[in-house]
Structure formats: C-alpha cells, structure tokens
N, CA, C and O atoms as a Tripos MOL2 file, in Angstrom:
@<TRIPOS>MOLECULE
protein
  220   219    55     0     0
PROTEIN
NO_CHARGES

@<TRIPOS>ATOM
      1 N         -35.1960    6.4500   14.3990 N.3       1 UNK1
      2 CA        -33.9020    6.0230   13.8810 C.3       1 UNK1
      3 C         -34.0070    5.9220   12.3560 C.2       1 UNK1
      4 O         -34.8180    5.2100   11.7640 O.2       1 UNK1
      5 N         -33.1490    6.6680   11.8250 N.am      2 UNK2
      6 CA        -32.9050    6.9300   10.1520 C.3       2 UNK2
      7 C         -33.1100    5.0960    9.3480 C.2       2 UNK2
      8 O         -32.8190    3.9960    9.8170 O.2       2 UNK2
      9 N         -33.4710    5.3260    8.5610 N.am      3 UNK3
     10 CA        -33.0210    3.7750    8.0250 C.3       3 UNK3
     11 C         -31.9440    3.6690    6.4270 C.2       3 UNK3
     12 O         -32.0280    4.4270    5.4600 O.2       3 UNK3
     13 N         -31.1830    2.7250    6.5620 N.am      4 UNK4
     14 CA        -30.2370    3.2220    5.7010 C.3       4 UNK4
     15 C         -30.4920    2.1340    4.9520 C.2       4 UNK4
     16 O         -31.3380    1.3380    5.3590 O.2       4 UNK4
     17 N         -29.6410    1.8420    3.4220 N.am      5 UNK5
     18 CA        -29.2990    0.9360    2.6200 C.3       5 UNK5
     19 C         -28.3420    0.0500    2.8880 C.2       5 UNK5
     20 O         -27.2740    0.5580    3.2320 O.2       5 UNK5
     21 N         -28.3880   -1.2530    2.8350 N.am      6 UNK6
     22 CA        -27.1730   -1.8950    3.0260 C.3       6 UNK6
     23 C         -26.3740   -1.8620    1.7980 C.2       6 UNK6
     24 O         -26.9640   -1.9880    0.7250 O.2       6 UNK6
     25 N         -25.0390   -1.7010    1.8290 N.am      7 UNK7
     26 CA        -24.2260   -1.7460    0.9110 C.3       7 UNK7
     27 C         -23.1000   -2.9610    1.4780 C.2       7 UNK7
     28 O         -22.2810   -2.6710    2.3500 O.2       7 UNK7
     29 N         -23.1590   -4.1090    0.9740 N.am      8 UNK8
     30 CA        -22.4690   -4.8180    1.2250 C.3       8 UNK8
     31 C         -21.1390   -4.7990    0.5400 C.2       8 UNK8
     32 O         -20.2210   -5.4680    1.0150 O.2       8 UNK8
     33 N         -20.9190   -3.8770   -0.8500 N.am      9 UNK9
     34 CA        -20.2230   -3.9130   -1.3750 C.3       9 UNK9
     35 C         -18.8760   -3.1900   -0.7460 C.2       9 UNK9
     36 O         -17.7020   -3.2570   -1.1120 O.2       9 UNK9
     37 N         -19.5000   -2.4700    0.3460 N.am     10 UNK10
     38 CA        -18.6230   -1.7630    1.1730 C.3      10 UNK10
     39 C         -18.1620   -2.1580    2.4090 C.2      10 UNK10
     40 O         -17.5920   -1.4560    3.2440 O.2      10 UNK10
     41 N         -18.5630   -3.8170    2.4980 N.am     11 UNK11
     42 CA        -17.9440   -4.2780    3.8900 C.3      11 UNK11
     43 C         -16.5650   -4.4360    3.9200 C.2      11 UNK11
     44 O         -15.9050   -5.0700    3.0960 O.2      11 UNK11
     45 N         -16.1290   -3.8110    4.9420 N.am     12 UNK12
     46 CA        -14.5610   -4.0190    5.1210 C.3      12 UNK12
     47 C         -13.8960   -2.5380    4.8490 C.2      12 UNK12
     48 O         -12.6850   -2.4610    5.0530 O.2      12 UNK12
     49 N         -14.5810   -1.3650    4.4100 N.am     13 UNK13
     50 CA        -13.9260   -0.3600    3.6930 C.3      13 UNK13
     51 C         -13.5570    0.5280    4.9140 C.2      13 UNK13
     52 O         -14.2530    0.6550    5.9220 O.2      13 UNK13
     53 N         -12.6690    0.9690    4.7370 N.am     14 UNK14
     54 CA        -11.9720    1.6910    6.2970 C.3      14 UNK14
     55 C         -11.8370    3.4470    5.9340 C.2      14 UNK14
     56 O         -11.1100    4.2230    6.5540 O.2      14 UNK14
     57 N         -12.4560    3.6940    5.1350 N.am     15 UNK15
     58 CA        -11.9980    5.3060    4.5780 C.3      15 UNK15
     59 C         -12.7280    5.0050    2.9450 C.2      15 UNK15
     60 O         -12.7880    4.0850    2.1290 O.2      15 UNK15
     61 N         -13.1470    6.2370    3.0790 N.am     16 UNK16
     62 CA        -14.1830    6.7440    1.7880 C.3      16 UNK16
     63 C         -13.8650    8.1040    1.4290 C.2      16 UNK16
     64 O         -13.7750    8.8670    2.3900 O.2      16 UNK16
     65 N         -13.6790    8.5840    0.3190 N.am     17 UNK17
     66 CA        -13.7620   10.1570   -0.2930 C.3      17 UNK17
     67 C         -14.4340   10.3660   -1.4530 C.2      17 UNK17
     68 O         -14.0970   10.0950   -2.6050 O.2      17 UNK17
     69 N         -15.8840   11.1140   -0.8340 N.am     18 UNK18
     70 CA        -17.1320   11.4180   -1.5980 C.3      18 UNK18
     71 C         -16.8370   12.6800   -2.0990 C.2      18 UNK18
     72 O         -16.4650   13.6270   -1.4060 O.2      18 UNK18
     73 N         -17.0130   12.6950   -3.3800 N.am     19 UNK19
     74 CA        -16.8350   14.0240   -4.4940 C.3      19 UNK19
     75 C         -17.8290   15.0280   -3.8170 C.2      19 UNK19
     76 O         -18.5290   14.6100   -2.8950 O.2      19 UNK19
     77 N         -17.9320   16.4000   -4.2480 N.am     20 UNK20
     78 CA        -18.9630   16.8500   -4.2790 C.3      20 UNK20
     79 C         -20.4040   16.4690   -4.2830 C.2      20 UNK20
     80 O         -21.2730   16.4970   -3.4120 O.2      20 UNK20
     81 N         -20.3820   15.9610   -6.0270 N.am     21 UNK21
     82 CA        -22.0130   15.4660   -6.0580 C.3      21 UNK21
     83 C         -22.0640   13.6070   -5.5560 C.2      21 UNK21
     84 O         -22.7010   12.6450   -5.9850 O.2      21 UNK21
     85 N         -21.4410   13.7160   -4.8860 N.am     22 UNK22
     86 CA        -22.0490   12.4720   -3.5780 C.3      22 UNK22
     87 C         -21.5350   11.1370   -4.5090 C.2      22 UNK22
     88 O         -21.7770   10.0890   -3.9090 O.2      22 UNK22
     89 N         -20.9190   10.9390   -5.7610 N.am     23 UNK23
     90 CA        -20.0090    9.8280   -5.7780 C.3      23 UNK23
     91 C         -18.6450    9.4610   -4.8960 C.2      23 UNK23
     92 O         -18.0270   10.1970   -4.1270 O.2      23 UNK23
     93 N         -18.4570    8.4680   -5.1580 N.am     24 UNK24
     94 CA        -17.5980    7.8660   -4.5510 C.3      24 UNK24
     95 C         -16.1360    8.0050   -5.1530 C.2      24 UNK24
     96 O         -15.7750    7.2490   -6.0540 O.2      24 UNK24
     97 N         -15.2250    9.0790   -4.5890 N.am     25 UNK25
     98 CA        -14.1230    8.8110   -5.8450 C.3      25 UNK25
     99 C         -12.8750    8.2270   -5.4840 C.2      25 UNK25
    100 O         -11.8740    8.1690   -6.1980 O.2      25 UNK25
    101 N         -13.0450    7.6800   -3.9960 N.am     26 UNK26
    102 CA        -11.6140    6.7230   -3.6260 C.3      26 UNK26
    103 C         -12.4870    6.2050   -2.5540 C.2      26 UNK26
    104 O         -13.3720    6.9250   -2.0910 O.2      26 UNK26
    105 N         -12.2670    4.8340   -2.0710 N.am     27 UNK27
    106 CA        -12.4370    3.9480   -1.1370 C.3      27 UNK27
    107 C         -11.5390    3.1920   -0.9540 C.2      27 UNK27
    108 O         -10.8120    2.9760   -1.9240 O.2      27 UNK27
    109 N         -11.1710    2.3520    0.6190 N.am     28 UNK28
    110 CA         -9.9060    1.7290    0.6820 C.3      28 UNK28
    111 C         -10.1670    0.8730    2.0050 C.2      28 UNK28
    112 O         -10.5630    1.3540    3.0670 O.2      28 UNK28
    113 N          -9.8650   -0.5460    1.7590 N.am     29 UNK29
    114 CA         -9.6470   -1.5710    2.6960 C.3      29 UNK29
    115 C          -8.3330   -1.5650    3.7010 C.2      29 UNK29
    116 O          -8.1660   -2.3900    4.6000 O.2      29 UNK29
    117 N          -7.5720   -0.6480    3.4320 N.am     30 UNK30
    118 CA         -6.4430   -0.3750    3.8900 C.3      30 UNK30
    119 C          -6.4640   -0.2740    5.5970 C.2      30 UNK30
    120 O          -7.0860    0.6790    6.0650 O.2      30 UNK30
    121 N          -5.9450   -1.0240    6.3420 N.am     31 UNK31
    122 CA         -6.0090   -0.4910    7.8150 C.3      31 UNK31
    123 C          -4.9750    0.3440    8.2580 C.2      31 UNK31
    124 O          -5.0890    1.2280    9.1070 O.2      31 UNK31
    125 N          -3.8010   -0.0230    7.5500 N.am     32 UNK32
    126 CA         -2.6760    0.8750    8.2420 C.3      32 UNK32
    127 C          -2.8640    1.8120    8.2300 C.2      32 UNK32
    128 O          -3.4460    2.0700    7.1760 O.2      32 UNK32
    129 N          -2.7380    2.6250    8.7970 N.am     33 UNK33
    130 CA         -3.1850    4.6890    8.9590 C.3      33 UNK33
    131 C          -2.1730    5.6210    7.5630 C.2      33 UNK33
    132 O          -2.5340    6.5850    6.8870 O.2      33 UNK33
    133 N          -0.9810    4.9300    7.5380 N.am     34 UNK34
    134 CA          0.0230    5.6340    7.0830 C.3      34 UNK34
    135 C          -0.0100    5.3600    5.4170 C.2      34 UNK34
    136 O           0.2300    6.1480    4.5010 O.2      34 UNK34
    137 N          -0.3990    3.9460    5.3800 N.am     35 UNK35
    138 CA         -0.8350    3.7110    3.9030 C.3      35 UNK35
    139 C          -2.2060    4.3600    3.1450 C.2      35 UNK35
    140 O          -2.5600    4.5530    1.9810 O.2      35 UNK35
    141 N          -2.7090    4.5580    4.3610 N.am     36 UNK36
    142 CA         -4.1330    5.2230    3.6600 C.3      36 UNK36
    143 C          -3.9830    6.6030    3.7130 C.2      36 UNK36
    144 O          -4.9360    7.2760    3.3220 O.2      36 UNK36
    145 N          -2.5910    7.3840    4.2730 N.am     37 UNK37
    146 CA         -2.7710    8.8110    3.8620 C.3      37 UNK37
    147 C          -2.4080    8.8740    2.9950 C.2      37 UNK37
    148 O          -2.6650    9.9220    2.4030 O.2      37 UNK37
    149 N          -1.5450    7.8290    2.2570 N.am     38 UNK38
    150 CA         -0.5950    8.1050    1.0790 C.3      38 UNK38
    151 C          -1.8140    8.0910   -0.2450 C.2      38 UNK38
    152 O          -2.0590    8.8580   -1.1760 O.2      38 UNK38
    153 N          -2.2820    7.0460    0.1450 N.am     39 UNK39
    154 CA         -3.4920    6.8590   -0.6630 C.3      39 UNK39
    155 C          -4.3370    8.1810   -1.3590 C.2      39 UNK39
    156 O          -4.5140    8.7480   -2.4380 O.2      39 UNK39
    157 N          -4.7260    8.2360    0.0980 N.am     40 UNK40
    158 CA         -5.9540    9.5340   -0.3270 C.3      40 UNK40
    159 C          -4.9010   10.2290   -1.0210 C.2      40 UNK40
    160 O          -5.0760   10.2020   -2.2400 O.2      40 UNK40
    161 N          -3.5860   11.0100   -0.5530 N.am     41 UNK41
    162 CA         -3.1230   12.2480   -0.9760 C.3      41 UNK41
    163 C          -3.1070   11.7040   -2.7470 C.2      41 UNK41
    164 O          -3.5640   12.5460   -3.5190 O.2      41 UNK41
    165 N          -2.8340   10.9670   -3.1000 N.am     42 UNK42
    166 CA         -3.0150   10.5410   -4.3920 C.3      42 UNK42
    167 C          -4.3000   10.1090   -5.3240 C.2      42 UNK42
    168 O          -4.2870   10.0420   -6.5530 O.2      42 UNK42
    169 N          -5.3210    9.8540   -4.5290 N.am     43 UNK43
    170 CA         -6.5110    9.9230   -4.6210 C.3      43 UNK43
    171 C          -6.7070   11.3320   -5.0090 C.2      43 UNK43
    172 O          -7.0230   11.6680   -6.1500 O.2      43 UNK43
    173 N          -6.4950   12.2210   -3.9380 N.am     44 UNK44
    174 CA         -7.2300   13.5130   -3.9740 C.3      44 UNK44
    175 C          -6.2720   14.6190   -5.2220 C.2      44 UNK44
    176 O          -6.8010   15.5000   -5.9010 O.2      44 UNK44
    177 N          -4.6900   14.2200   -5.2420 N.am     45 UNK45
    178 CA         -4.3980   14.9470   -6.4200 C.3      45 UNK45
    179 C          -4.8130   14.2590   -7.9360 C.2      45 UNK45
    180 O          -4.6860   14.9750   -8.9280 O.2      45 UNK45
    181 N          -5.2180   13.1150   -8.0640 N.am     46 UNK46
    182 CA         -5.7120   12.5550   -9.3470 C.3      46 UNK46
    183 C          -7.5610   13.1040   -9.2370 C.2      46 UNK46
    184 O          -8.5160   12.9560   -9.9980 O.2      46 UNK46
    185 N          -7.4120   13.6720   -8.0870 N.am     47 UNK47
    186 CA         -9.2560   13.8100   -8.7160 C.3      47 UNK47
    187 C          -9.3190   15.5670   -8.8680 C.2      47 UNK47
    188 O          -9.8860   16.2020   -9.7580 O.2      47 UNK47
    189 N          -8.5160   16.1200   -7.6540 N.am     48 UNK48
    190 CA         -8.2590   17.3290   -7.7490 C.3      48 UNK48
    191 C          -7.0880   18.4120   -8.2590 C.2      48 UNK48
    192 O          -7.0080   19.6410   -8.2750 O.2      48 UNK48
    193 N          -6.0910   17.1390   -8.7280 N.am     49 UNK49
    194 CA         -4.9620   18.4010   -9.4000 C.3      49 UNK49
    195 C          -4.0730   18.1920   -8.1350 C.2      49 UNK49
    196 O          -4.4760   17.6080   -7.1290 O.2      49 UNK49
    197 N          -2.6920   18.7820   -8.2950 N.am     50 UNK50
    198 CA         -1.6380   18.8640   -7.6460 C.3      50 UNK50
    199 C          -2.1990   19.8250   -6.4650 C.2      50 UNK50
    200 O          -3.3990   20.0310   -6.6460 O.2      50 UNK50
    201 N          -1.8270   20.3030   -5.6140 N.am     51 UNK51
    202 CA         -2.0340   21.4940   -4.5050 C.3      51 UNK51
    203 C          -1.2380   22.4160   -4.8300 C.2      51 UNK51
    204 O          -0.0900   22.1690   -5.1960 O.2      51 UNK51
    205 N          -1.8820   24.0210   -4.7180 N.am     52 UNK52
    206 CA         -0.6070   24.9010   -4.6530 C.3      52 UNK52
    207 C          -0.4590   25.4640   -3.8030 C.2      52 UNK52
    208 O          -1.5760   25.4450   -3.2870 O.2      52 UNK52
    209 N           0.3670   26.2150   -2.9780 N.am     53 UNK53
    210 CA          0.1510   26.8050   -1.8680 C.3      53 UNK53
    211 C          -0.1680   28.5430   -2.0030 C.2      53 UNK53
    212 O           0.5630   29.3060   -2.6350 O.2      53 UNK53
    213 N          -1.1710   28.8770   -1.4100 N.am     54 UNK54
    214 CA         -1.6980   30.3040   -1.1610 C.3      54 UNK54
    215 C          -1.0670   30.9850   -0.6360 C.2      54 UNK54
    216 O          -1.3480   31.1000    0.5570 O.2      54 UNK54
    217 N           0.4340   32.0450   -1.2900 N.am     55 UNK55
    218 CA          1.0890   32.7560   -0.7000 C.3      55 UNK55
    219 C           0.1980   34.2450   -0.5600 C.2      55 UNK55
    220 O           0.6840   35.2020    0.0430 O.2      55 UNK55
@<TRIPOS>BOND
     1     1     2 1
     2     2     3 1
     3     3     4 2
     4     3     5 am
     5     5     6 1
     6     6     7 1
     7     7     8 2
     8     7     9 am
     9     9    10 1
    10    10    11 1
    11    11    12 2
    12    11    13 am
    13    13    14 1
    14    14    15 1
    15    15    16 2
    16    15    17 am
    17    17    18 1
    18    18    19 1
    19    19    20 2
    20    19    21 am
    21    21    22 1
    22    22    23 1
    23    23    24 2
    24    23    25 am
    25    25    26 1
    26    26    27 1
    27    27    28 2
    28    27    29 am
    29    29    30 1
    30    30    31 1
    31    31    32 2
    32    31    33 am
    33    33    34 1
    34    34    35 1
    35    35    36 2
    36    35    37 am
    37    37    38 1
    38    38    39 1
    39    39    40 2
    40    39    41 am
    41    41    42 1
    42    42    43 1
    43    43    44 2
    44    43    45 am
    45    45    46 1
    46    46    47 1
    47    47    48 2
    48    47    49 am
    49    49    50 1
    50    50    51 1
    51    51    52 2
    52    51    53 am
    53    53    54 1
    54    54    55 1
    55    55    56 2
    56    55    57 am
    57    57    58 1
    58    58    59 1
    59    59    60 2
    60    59    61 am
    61    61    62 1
    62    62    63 1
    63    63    64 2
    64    63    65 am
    65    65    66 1
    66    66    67 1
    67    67    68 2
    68    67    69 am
    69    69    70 1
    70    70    71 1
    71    71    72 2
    72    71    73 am
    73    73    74 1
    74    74    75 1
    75    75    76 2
    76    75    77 am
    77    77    78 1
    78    78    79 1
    79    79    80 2
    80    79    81 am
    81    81    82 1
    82    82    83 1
    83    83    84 2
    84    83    85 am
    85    85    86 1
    86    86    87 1
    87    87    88 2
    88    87    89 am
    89    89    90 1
    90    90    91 1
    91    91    92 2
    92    91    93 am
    93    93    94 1
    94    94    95 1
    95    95    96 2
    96    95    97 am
    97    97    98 1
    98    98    99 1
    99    99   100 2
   100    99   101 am
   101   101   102 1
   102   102   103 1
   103   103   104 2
   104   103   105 am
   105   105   106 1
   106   106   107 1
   107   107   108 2
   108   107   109 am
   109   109   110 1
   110   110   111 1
   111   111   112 2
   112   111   113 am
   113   113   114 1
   114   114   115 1
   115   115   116 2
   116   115   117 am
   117   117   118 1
   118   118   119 1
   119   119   120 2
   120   119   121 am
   121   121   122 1
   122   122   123 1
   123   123   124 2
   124   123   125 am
   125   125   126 1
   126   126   127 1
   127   127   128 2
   128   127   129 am
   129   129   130 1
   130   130   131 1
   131   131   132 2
   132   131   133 am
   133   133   134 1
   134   134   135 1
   135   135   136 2
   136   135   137 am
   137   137   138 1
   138   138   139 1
   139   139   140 2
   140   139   141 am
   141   141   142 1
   142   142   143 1
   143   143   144 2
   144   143   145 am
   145   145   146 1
   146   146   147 1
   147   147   148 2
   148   147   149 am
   149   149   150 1
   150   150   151 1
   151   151   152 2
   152   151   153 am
   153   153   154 1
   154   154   155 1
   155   155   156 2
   156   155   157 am
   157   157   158 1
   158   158   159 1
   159   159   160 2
   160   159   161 am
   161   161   162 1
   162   162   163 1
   163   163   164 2
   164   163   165 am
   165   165   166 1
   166   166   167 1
   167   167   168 2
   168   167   169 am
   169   169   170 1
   170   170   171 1
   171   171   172 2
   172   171   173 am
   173   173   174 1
   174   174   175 1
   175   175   176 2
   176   175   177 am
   177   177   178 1
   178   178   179 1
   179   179   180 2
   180   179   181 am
   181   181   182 1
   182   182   183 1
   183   183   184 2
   184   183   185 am
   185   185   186 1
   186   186   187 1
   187   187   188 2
   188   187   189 am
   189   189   190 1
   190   190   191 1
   191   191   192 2
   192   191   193 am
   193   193   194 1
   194   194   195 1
   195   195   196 2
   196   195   197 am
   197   197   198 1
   198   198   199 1
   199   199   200 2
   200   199   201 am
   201   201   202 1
   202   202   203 1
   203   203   204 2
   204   203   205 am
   205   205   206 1
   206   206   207 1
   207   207   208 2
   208   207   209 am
   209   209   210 1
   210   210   211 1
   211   211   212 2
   212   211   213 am
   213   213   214 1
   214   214   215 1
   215   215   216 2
   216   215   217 am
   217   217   218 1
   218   218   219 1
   219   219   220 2
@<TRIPOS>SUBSTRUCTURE
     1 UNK1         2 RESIDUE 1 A UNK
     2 UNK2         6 RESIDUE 1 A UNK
     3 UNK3        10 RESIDUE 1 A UNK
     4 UNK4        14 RESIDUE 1 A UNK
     5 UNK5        18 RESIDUE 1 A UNK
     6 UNK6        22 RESIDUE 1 A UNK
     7 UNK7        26 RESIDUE 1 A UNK
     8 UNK8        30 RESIDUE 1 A UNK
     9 UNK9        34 RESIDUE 1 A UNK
    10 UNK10       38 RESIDUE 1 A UNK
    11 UNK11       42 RESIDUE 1 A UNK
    12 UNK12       46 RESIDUE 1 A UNK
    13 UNK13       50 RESIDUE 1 A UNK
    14 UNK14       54 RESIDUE 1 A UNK
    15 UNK15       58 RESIDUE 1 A UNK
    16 UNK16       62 RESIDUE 1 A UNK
    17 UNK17       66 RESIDUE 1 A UNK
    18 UNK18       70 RESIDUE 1 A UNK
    19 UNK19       74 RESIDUE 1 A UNK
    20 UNK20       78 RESIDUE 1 A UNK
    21 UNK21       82 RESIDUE 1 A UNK
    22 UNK22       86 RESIDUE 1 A UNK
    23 UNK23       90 RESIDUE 1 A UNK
    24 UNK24       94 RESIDUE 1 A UNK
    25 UNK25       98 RESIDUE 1 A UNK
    26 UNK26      102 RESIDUE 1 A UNK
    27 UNK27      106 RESIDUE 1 A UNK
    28 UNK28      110 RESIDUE 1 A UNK
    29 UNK29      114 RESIDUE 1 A UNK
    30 UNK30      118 RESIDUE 1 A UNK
    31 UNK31      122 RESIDUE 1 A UNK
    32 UNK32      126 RESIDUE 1 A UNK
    33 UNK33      130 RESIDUE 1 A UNK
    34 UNK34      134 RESIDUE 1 A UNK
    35 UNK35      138 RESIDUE 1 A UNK
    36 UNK36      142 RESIDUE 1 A UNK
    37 UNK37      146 RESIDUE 1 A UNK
    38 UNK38      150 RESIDUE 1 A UNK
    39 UNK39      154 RESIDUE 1 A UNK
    40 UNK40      158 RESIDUE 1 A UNK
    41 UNK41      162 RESIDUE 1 A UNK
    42 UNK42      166 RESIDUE 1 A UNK
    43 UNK43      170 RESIDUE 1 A UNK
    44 UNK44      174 RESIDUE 1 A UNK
    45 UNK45      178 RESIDUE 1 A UNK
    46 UNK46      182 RESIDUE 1 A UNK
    47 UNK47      186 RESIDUE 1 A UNK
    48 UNK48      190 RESIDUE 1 A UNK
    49 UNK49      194 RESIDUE 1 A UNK
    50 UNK50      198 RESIDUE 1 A UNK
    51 UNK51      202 RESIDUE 1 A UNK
    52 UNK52      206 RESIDUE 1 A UNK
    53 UNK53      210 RESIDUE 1 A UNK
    54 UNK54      214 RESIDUE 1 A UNK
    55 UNK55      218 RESIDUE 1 A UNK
C-alpha cells in the first residue's frame, strides 16, 4: 500500500484542478454539484483562456 502525505490543508476540499506541471490551480469546498461546475468553468477559462469551438 502506497504511502501518501497528509495534507490537512485540504480537509474538506470536494474537487481539485491540477495544472499540467502538478500545481494546484483551483480547489473548492463547495458541495453543491451545480456551484462547483460554475466554478471550475471559470477556474478553467481564467487559467486556460475562453474556449473556442473546432469547426
């Protein structure tokens, strides 16, 4: 069995989005499902830019 680090700083965190090189670039205590998509999607366009679509 692997052995891990405790990170206590992360108790309670319900959703994580790890960059590429393995930082942390949104985390969220959030339980509601619907608040935390809104989240990320804003998370992920402030880390990655707006989306465009691939016609």
């Amino acid at each position: 069995m692997p052995q891990y680090d405790e990170h206590p700083h992360l108790d309670g965190v319900t959703e994580v989005l790890v960059r590429p090189d393995g930082h942390v670039a949104w985390a969220t205590c959030t339980t509601d499902r619907d608040t935390r998509r809104d989240e990320r999607a804003q998370a992920l366009t402030a880390w990655a830019d707006t989306p465009t679509s691939s016609s």
